[in-house]
Structures are given as structure tokens and as C-alpha cells.
PyMOL Python script that loads the backbone (N, CA, C, O; Angstrom):
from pymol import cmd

cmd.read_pdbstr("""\
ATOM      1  N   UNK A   1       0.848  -1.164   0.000  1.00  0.00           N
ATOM      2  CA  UNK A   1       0.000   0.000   0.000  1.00  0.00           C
ATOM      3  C   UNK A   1       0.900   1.235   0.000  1.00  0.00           C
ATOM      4  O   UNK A   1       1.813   1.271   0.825  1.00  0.00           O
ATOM      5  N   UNK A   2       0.661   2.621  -1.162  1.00  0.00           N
ATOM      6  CA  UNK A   2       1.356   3.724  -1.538  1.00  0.00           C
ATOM      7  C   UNK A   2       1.207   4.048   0.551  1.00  0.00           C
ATOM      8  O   UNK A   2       0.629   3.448   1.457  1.00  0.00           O
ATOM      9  N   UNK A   3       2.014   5.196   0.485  1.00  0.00           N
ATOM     10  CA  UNK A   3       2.155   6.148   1.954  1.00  0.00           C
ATOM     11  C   UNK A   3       0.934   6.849   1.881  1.00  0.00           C
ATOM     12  O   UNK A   3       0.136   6.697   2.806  1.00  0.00           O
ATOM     13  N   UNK A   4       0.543   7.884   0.566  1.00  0.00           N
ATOM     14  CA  UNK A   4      -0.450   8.324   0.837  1.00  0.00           C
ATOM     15  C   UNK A   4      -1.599   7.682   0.807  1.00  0.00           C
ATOM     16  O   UNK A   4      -2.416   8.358   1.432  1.00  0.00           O
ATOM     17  N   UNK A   5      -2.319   6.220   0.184  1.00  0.00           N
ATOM     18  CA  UNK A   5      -3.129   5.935   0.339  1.00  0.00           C
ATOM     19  C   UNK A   5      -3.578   5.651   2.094  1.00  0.00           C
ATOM     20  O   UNK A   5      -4.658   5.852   2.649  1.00  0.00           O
ATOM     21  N   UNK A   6      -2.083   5.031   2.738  1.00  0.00           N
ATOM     22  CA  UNK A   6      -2.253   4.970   4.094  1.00  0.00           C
ATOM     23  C   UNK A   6      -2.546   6.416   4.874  1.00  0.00           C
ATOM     24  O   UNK A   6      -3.395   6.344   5.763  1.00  0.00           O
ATOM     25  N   UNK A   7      -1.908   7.785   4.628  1.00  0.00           N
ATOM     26  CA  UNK A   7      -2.379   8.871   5.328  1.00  0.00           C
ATOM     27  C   UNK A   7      -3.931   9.034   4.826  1.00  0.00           C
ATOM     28  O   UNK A   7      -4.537   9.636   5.712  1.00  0.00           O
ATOM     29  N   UNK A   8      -4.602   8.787   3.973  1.00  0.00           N
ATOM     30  CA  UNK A   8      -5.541   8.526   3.946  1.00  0.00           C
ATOM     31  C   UNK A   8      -7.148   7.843   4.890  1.00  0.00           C
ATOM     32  O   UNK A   8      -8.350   8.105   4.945  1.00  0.00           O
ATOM     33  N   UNK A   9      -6.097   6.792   5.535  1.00  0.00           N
ATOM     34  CA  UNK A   9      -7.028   5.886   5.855  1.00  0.00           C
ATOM     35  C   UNK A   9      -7.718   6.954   7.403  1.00  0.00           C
ATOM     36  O   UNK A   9      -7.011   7.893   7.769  1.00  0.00           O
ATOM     37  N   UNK A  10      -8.839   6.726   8.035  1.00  0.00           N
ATOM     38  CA  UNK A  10      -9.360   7.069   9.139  1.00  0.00           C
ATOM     39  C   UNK A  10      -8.112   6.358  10.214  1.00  0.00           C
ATOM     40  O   UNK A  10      -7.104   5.687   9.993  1.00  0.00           O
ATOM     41  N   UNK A  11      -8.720   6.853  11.370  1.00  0.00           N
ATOM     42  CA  UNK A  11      -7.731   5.743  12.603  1.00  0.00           C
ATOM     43  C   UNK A  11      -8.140   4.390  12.815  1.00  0.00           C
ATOM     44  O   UNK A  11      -7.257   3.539  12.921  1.00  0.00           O
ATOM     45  N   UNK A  12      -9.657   3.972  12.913  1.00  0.00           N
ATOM     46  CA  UNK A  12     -10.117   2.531  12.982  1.00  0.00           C
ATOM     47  C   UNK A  12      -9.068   2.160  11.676  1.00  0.00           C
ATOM     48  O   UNK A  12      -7.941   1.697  11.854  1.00  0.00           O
ATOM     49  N   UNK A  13      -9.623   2.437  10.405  1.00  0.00           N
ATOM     50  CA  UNK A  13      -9.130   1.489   9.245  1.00  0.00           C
ATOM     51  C   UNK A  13      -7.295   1.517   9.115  1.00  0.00           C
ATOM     52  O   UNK A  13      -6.650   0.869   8.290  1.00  0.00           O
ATOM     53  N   UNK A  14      -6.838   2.263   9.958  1.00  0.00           N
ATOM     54  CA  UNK A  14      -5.048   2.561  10.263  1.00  0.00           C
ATOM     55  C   UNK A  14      -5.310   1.512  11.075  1.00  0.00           C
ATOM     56  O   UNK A  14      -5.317   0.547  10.310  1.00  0.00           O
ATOM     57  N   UNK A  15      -5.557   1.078  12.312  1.00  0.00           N
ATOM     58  CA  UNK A  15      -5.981  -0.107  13.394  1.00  0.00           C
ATOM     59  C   UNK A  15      -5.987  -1.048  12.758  1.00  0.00           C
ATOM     60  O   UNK A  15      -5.133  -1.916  12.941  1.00  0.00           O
ATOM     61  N   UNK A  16      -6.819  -1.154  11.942  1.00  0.00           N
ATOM     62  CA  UNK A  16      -7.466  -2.833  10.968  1.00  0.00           C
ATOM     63  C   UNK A  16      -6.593  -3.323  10.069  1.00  0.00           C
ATOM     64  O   UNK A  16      -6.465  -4.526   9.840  1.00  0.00           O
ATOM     65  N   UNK A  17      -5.591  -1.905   9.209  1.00  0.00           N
ATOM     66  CA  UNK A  17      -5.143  -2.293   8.186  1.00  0.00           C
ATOM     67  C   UNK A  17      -3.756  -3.232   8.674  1.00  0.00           C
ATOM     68  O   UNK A  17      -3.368  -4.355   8.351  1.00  0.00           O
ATOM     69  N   UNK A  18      -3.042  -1.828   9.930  1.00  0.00           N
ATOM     70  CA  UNK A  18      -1.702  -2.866  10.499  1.00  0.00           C
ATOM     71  C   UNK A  18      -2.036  -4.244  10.803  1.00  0.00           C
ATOM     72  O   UNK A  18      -1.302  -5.150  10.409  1.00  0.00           O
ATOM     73  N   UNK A  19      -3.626  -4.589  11.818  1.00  0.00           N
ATOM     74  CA  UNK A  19      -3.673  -6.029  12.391  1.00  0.00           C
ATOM     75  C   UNK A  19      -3.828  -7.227  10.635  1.00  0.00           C
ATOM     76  O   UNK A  19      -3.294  -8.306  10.377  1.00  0.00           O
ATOM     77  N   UNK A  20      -4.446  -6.662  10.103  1.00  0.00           N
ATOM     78  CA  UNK A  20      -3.921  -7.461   8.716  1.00  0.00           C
ATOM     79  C   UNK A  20      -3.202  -7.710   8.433  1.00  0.00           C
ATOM     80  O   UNK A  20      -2.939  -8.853   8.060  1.00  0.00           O
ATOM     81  N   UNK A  21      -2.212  -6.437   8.458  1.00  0.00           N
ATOM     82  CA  UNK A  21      -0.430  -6.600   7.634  1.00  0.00           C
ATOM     83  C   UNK A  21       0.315  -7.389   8.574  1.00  0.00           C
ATOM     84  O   UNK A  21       0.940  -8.391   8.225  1.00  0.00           O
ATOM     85  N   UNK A  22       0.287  -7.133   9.293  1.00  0.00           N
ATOM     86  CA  UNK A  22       0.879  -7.990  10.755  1.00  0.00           C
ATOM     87  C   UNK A  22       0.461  -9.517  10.809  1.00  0.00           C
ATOM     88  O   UNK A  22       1.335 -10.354  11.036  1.00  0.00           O
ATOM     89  N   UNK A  23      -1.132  -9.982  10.564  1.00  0.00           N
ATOM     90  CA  UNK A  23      -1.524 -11.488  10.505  1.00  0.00           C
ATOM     91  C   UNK A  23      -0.966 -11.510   9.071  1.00  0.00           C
ATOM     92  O   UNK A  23      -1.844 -12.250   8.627  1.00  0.00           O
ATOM     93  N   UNK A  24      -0.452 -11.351   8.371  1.00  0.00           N
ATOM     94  CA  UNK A  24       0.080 -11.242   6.715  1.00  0.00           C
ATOM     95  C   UNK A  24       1.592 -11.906   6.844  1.00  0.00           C
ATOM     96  O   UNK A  24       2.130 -12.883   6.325  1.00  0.00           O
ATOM     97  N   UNK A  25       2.005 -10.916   7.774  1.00  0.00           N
ATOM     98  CA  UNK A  25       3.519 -11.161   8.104  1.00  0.00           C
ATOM     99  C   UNK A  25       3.884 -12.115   9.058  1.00  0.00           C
ATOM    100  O   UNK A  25       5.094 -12.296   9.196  1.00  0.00           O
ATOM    101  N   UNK A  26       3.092 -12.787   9.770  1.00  0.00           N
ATOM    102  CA  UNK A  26       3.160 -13.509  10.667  1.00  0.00           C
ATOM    103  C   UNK A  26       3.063 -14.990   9.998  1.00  0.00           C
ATOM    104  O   UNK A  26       3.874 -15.896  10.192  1.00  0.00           O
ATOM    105  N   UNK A  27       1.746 -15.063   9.056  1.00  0.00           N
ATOM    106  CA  UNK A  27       1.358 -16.116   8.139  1.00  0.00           C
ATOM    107  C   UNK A  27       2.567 -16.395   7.053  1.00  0.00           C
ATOM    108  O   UNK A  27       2.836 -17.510   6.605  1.00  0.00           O
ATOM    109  N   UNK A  28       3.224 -15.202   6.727  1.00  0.00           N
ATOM    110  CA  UNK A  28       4.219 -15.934   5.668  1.00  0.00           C
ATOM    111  C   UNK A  28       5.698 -16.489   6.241  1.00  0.00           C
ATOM    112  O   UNK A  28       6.366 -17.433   5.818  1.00  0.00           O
ATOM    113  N   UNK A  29       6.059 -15.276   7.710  1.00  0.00           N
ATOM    114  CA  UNK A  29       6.827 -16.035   8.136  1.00  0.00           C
ATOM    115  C   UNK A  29       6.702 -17.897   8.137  1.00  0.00           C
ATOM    116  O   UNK A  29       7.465 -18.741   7.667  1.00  0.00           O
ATOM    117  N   UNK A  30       5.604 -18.007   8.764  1.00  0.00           N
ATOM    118  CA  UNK A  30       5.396 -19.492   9.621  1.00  0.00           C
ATOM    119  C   UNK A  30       5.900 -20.659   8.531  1.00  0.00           C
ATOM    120  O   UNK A  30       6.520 -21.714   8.663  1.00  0.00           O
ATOM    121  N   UNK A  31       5.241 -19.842   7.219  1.00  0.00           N
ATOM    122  CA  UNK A  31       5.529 -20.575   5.557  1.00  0.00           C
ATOM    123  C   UNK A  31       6.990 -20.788   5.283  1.00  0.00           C
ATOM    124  O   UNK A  31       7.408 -21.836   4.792  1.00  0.00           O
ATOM    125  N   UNK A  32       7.719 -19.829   5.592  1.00  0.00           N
ATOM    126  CA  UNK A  32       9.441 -19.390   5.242  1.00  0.00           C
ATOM    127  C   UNK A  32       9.732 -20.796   5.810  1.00  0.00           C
ATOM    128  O   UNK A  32      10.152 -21.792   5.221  1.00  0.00           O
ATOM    129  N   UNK A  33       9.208 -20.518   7.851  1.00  0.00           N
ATOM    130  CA  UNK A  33      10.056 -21.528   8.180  1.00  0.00           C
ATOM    131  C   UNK A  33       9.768 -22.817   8.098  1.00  0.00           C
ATOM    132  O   UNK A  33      10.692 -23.491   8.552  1.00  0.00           O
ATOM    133  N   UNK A  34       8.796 -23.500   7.677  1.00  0.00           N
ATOM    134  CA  UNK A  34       8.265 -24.598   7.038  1.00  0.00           C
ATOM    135  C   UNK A  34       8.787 -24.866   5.699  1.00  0.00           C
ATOM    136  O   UNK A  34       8.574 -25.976   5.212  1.00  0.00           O
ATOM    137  N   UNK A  35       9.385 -24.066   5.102  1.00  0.00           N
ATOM    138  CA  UNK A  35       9.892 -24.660   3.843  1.00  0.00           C
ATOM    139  C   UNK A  35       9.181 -24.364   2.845  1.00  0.00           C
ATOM    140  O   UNK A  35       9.844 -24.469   1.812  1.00  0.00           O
ATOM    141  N   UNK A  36       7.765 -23.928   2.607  1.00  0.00           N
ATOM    142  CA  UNK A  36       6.147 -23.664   1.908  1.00  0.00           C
ATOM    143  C   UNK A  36       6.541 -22.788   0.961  1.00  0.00           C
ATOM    144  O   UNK A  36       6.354 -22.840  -0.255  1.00  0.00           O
ATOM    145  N   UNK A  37       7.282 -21.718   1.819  1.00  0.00           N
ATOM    146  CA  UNK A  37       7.610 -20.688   0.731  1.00  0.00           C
ATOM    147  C   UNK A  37       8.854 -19.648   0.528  1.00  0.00           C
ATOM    148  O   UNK A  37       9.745 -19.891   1.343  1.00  0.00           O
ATOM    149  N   UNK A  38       9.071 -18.855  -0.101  1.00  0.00           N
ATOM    150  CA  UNK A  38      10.203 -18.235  -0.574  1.00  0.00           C
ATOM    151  C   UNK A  38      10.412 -16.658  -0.851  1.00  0.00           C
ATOM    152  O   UNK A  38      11.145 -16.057  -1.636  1.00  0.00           O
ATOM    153  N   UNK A  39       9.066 -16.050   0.528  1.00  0.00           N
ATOM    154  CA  UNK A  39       8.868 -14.777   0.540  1.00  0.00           C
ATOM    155  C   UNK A  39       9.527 -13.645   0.877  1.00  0.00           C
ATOM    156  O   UNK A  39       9.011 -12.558   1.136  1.00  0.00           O
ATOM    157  N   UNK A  40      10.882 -13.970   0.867  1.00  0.00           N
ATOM    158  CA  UNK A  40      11.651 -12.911   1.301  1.00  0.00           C
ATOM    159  C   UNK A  40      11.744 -11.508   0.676  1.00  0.00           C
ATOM    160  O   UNK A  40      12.080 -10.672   1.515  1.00  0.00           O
ATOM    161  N   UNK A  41      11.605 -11.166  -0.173  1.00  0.00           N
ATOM    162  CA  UNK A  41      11.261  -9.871  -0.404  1.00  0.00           C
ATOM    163  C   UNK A  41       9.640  -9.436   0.158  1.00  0.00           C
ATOM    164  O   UNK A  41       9.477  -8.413   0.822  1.00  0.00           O
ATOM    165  N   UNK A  42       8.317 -10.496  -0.262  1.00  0.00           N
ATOM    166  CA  UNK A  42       7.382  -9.826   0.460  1.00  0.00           C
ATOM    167  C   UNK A  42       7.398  -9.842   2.066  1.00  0.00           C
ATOM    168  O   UNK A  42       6.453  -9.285   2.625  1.00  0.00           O
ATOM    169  N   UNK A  43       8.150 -10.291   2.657  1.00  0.00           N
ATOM    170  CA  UNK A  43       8.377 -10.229   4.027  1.00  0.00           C
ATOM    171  C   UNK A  43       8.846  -8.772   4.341  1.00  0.00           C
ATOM    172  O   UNK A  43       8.286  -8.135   5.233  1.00  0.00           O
ATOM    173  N   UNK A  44      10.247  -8.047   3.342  1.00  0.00           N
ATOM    174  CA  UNK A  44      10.524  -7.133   3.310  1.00  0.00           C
ATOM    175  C   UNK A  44       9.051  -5.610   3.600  1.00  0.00           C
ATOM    176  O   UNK A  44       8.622  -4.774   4.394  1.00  0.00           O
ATOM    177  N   UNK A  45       8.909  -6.138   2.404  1.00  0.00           N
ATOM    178  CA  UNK A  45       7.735  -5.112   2.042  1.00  0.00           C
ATOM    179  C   UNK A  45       6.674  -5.140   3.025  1.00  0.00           C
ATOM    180  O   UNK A  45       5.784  -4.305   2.865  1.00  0.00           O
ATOM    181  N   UNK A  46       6.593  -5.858   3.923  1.00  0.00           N
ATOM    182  CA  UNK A  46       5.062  -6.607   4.764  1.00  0.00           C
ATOM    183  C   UNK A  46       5.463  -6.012   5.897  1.00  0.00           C
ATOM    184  O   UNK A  46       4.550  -5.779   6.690  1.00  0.00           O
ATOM    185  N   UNK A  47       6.908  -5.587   6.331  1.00  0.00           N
ATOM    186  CA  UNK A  47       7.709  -5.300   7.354  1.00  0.00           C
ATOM    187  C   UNK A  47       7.406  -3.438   7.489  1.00  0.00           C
ATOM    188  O   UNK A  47       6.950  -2.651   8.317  1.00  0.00           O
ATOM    189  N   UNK A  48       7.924  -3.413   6.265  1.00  0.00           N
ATOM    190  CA  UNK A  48       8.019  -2.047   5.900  1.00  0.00           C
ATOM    191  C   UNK A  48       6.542  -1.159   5.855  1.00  0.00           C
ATOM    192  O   UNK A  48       6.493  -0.030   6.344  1.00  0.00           O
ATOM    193  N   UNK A  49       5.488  -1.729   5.285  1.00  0.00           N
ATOM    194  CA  UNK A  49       4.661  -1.204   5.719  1.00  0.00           C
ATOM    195  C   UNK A  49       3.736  -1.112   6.749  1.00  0.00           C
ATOM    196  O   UNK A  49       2.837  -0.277   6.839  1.00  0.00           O
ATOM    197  N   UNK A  50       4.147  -2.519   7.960  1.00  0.00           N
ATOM    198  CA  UNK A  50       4.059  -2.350   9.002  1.00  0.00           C
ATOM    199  C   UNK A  50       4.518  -1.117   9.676  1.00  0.00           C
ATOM    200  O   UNK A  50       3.861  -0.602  10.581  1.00  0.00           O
ATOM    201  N   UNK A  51       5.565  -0.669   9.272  1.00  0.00           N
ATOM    202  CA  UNK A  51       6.665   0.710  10.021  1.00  0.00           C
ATOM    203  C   UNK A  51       5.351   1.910   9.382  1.00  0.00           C
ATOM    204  O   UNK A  51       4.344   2.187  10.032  1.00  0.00           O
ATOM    205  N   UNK A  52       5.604   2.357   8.302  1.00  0.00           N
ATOM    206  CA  UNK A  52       4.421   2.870   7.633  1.00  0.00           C
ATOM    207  C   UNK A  52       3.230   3.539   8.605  1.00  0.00           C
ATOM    208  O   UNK A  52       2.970   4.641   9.088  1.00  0.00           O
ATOM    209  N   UNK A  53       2.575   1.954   8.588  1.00  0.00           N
ATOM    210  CA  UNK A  53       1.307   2.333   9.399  1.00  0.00           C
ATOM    211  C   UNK A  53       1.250   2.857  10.666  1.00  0.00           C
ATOM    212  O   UNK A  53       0.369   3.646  11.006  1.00  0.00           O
ATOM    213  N   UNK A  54       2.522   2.302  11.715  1.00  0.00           N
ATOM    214  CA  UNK A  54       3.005   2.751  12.847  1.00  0.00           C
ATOM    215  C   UNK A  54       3.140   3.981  13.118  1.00  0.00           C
ATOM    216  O   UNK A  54       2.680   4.515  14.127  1.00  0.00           O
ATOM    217  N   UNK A  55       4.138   4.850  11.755  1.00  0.00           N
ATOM    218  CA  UNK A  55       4.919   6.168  12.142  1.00  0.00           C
ATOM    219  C   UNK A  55       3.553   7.463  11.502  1.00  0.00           C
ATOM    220  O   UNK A  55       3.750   8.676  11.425  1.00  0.00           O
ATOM    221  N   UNK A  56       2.477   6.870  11.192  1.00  0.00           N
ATOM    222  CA  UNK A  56       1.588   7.462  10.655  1.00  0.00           C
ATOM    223  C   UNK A  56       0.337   7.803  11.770  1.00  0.00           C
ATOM    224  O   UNK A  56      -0.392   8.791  11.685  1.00  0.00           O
ATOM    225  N   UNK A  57       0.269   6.931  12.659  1.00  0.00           N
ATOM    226  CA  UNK A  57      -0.537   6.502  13.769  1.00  0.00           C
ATOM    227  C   UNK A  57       0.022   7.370  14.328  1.00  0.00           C
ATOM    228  O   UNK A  57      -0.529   8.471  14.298  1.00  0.00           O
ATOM    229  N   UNK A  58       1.617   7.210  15.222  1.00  0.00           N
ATOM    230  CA  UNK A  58       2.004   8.389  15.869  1.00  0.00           C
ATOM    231  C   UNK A  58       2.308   9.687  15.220  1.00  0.00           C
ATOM    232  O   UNK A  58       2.427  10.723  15.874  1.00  0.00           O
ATOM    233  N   UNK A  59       2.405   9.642  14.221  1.00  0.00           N
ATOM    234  CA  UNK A  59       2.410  11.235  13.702  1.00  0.00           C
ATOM    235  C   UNK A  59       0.831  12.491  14.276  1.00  0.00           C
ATOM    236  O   UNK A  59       0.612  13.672  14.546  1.00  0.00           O
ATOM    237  N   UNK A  60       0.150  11.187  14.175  1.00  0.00           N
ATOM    238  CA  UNK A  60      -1.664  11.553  14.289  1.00  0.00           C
ATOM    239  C   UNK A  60      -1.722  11.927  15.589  1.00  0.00           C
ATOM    240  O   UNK A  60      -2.152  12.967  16.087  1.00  0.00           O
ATOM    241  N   UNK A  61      -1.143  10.767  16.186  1.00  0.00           N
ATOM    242  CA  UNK A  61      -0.909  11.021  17.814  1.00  0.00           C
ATOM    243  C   UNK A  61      -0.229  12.239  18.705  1.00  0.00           C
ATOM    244  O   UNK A  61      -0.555  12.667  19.812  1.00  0.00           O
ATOM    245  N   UNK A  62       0.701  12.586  17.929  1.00  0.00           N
ATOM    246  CA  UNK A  62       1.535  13.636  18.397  1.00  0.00           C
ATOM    247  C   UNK A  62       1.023  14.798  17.800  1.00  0.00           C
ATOM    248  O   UNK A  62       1.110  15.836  18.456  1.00  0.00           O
ATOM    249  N   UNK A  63       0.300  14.850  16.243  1.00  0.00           N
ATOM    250  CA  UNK A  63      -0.275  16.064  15.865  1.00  0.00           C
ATOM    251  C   UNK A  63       0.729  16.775  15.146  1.00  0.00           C
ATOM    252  O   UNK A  63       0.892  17.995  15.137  1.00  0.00           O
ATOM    253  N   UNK A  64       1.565  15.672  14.382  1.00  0.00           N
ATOM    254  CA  UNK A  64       3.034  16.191  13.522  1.00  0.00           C
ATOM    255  C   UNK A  64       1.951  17.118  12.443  1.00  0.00           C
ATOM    256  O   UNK A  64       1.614  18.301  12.487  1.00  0.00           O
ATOM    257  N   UNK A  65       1.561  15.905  11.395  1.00  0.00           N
ATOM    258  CA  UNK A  65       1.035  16.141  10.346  1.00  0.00           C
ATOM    259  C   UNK A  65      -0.683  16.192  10.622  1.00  0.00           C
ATOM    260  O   UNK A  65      -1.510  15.645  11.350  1.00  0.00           O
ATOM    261  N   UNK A  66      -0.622  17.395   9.358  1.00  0.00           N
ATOM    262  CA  UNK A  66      -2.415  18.254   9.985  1.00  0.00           C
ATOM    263  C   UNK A  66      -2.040  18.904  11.056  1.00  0.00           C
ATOM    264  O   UNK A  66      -3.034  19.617  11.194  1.00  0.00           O
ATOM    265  N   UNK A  67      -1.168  19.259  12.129  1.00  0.00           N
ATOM    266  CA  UNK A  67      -1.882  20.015  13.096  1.00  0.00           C
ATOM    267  C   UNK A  67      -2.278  21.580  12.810  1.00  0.00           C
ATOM    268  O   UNK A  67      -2.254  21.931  11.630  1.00  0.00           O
ATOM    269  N   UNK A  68      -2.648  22.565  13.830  1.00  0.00           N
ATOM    270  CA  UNK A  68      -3.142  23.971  13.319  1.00  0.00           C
ATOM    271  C   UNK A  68      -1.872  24.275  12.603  1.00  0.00           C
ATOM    272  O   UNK A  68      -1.018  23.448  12.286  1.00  0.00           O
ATOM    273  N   UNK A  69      -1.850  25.451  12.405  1.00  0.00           N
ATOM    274  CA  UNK A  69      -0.789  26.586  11.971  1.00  0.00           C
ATOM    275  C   UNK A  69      -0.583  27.300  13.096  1.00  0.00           C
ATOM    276  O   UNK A  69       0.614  27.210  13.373  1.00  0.00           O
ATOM    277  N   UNK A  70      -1.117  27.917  13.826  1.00  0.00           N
ATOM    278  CA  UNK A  70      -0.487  28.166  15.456  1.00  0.00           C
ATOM    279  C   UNK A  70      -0.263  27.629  16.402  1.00  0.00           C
ATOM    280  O   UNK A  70      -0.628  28.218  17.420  1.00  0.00           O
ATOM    281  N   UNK A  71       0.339  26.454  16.557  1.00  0.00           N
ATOM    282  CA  UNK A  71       1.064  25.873  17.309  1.00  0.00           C
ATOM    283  C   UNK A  71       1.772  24.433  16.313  1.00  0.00           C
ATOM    284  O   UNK A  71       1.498  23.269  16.019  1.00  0.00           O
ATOM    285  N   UNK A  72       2.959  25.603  16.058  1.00  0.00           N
ATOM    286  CA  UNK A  72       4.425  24.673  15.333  1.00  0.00           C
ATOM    287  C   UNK A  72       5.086  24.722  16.323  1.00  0.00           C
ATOM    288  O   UNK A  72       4.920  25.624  17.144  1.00  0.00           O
ATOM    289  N   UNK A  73       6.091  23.656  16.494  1.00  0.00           N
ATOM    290  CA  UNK A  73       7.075  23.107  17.200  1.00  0.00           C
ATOM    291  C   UNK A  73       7.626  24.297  18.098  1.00  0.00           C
ATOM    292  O   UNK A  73       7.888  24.103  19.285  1.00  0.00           O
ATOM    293  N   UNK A  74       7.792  25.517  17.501  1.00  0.00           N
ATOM    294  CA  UNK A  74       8.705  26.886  17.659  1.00  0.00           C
ATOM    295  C   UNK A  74       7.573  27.387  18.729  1.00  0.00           C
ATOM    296  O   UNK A  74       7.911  27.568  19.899  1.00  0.00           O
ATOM    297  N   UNK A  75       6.413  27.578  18.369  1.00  0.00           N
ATOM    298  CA  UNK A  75       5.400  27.939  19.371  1.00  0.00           C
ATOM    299  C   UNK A  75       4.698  27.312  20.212  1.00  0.00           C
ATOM    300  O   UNK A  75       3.917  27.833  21.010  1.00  0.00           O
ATOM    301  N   UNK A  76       4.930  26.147  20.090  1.00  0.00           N
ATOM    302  CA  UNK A  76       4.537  25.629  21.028  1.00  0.00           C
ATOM    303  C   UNK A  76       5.625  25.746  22.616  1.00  0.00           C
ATOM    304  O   UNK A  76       5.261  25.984  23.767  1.00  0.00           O
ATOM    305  N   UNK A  77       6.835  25.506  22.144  1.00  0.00           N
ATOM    306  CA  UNK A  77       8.077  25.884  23.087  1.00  0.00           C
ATOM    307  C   UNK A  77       7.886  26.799  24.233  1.00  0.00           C
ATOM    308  O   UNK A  77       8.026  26.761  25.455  1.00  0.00           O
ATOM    309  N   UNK A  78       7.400  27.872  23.069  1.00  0.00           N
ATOM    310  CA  UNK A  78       6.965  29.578  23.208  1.00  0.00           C
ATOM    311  C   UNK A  78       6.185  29.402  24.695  1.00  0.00           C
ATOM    312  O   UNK A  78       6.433  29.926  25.781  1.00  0.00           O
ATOM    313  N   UNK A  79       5.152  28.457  24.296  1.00  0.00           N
ATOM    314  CA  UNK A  79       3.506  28.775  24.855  1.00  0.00           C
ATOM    315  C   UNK A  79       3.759  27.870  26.214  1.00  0.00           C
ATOM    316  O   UNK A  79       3.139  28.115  27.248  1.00  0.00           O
ATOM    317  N   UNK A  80       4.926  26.581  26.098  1.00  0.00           N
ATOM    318  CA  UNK A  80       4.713  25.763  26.903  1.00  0.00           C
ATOM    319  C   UNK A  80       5.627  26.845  28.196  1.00  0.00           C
ATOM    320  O   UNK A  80       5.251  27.014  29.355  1.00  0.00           O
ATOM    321  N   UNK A  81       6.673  27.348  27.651  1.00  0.00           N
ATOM    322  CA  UNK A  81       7.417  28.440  28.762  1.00  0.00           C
ATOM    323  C   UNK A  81       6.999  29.657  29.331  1.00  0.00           C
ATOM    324  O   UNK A  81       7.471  30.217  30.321  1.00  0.00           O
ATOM    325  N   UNK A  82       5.845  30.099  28.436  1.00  0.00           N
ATOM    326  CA  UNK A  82       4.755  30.943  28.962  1.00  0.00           C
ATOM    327  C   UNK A  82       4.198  30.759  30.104  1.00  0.00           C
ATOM    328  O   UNK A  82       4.151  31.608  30.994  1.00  0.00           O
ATOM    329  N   UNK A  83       3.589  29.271  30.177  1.00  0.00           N
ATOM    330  CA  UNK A  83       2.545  28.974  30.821  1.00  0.00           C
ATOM    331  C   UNK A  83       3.111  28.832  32.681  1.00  0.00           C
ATOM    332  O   UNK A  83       2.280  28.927  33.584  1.00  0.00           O
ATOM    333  N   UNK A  84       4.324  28.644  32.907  1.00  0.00           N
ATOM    334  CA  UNK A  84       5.093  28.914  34.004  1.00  0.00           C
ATOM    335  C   UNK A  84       4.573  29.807  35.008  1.00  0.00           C
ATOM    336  O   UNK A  84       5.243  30.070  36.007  1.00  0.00           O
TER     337      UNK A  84
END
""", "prot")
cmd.dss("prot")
cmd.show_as("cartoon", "prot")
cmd.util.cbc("prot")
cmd.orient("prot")
């Protein structure tokens, strides 16, 4: 899945999509080590957009990306040493 289709997603379907990618990555491991299969690059990729969905979740969380325009990193500093 592209990055932006994932900034896209709501927070439930960010929730649903990692527990997929994750039972995804878990299921092909089990295959690797059984011998079944030979997924090492999609393991790569299954990994990677695990990270993806993660650093997108906390971005949301912390209020990196989207937050207002008055309170950037610089002002927030501002506001948090104000408040003293």
C-alpha cells in the first residue's frame, strides 16, 4: 500500500489495516520456516509497511502532520514556557 493511500485511511481502518499486515507477516513467516515458501522480499515489504502504518498513527498522535498553523514546534516551546 502507496504512503499516501495509508495517510488517507481514518484511525479505525489505520488499526485494521496494520492487524492485517501484521496477521500477513506472521502467516508468511510461519511458511518461510516450514519450507512452503520463498517470501523474502514480500516479508521485506510486509515489514516495511508495518513501520508505515506505525509512524503514521504516531504522527496523528503527536499532531506532527495536519496540526493547526499556530502551534508549530517553535510555538509551542513559546507557549509551553509561557505557561510557568
Amino acid at each position: 500500500m502507496e504512503l499516501a493511500k495509508i495517510r488517507n485511511l481514518s484511525d479505525a481502518e489505520l488499526a485494521h489495516q496494520e492487524r492485517v499486515t501484521a496477521e500477513q507477516l506472521f502467516r508468511l513467516r510461519f511458511q518461510v520456516a516450514l519450507g512452503q515458501n520463498d517470501g523474502v522480499k514480500k516479508i521485506r515489504l510486509l515489514r516495511k509497511e508495518i513501520a508505515q502504518i506505525k509512524t503514521v498513527a504516531r504522527e496523528r498522535e503527536l499532531r506532527i502532520r495536519g496540526a493547526s498553523k499556530d502551534l508549530t514546534p517553535a510555538t509551542a516551546v513559546t507557549k509551553k514556557k509561557g505557561a510557568r
